[in-house]
KOLTOR-443171 format. One record per residue (C-alpha): x, y, z; residue in one letter. Coordinates in steps of 0.5 Angstrom, whole numbers, plus 500, padded with zeros to 3 digits. Example, Ala and Ser with C-alpha at 12.3 -4.5 7.8 and 13.67 -1.06 7.14 Angstrom:
! KOLTOR-443171
525491516a527498514s
END
This chain:
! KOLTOR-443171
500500500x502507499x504512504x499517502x492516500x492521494x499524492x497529487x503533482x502540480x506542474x509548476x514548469x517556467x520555461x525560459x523566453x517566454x514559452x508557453x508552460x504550466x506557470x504561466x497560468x498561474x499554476x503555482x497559486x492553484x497549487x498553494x490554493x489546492x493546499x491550503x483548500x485540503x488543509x481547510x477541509x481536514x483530509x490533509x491529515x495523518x489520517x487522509x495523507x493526500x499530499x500536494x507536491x509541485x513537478x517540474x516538466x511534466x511534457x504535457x504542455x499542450x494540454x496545461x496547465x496540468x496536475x496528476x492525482x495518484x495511485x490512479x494516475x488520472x490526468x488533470x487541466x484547470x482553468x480557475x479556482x472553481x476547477x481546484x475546489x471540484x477537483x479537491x471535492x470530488x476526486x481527492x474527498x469523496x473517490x469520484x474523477x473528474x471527467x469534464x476535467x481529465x486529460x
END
């Protein structure tokens, strides 16, 4: 068994000269906002271990910004906040993936 629950990496990629990447959609806010939301709701906790953990480059730039939930290895994109909160609710808090939202 894993040691988190959840373990989920956010892309926090900046590419030099302007390259379109994960951080330039604001992708290191959305991730500190995914933390601070699943310490919010209590399942960050020994208990739950979902962890949120930023990644370098994760090659999927085309389709960013983008995150990755595991053991399942369902992909993610995200627009805004409203994303996170289903993203953090449904797939991280209650087992459910998020179709409209999966890559």
């Amino acid at each position: 068994m894993s040691y988190f629950h959840k373990h989920v990496f956010f892309c926090t990629n900046q590419r030099a000269d302007g390259e379109d990447c994960c951080n330039n959609h604001g992708a290191r806010k959305m991730r500190d906002y995914a933390k601070d939301k699943v310490k919010e709701l209590g399942i960050s906790t020994n208990k739950n271990r979902i962890r949120i953990n930023s990644a370098g480059c994760m090659d999927r730039c085309d389709e960013g910004p983008v995150m990755v939930v595991y053991p399942e290895g369902v992909w993610y994109t995200y627009v805004d906040k409203s994303d996170i909160d289903e993203i953090v609710e449904e797939h991280l808090k209650n087992g459910r993936v998020v179709e409209r939202l999966k890559i």
